[in-house]
N, C-alpha and C positions, 0 to 999 in steps of 0.2 A: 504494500500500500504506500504511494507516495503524497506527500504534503504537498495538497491544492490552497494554493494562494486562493483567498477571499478579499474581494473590496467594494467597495460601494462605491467606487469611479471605475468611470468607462477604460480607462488606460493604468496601465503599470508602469511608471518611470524604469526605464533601463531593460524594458522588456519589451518586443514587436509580437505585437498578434497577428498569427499568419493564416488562422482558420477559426472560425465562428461555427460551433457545434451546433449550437441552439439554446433553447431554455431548460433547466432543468426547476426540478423544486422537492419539498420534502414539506409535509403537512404533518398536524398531529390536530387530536380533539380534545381538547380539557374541560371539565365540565369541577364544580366545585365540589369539596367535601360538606361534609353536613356542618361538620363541627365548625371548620374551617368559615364557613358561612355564618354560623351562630357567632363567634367572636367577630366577626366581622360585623355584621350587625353591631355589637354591642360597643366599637369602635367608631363605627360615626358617631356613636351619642357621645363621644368624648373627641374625637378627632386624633390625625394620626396618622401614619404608615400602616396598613393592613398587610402586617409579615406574611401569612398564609399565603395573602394571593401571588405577593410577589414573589416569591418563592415557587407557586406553581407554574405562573407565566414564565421563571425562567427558567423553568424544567423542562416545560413545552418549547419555549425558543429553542432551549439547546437538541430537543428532540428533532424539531422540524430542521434543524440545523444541521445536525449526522443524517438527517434521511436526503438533504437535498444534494448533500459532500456526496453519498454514495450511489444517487442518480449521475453524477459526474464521475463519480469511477466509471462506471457502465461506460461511457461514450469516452474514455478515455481523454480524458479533460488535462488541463495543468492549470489553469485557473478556473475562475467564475466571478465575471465581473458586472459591473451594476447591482449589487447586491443588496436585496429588499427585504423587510418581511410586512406581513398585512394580517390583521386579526377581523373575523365578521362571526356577529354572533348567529350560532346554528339555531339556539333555543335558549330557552330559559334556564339560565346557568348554564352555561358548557358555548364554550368559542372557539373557533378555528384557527391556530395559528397555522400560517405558509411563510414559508422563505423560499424565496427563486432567485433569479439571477440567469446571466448567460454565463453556456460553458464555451471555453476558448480554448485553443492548443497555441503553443510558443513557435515561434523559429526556431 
């Protein structure tokens, strides 16, 4: 397995893209826990950082994040550039995180 460069810009300083694979992406679904939800609740009424959620959103980021790395293994990628993620809620509790991006091959 080799280390795909990720960026969130179109270009790599010191690096030519010589071939545009295409899109790739890695999704996941997160929906709340009960609890997680009850203290959460009970933190608006005083305000605050709600650890729980943030804590699941970056479980899910990092999830949808290996899933879209190893859509770009498949196509034999070396980067993946313009890198996005996008969250839409599916339902009441539970949200889609996606990361995409283009995969590229180097010179």
């Amino acid at each position: 397995m080799k280390d795909i460069i990720i960026t969130t810009t179109e270009t790599i300083p010191g690096r030519e893209i010589n071939e545009v694979l295409g899109l790739v992406t890695g999704s996941t679904i997160q929906t709340r826990h009960l609890g997680t939800h009850i203290l959460a609740a009970l933190q608006m009424l005083v305000g605050g950082e709600i650890k729980g959620y943030v804590q699941a959103v970056q479980a899910a980021r990092e999830q949808a994040t290996a899933r879209m790395i190893a859509s770009a293994e498949e196509v034999d990628a070396d980067a993946i550039v313009g890198m996005r993620y996008s969250t839409s809620q599916i339902m009441n509790g539970g949200a889609e995180i996606l990361a995409y991006g283009t995969a590229v091959k180097f010179r």
